[in-house]
N, C-alpha and C positions, 0 to 999 in steps of 0.2 A: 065053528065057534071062533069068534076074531078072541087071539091074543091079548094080554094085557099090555099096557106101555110098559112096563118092566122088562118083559118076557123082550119085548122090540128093541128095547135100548141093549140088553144084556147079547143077543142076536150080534146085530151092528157092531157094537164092541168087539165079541167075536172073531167075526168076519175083520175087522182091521186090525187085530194083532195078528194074526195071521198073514198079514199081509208084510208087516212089519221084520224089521234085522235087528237083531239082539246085537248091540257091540259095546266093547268094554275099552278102557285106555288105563295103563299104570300109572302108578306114579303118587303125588300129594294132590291134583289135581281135583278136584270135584265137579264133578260128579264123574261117578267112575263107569257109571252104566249110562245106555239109552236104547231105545225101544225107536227105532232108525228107518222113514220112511224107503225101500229100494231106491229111488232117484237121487238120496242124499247120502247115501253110502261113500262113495270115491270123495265128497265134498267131506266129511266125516274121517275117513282115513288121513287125507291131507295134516285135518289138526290130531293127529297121533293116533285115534281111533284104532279098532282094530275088530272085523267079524270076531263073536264069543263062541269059542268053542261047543257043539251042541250035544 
């Protein structure tokens, strides 16, 4: 039995937050989270970023 497109989308989603780096930065700043693809982590750290604690 095929899937419904919910079931697919919710799937997909999944799979790419998992993939994803949780990182946070101090401050007044905003936005103090982001949900951070691996390849843009080091570019992320640069502007104060910081991996969140898991």
């Amino acid at each position: 039995m095929a899937k419904k497109r919910d079931e697919n989308i919710d799937e997909a989603e999944n799979l790419a937050e998992k993939k994803l780096v949780k990182m946070i930065r101090d401050g007044d700043v905003e936005p103090k989270t982001a949900d951070v693809h691996p390849d843009m982590v080091e570019d992320y750290k640069k502007g104060g970023w910081r991996i969140a604690e898991q």
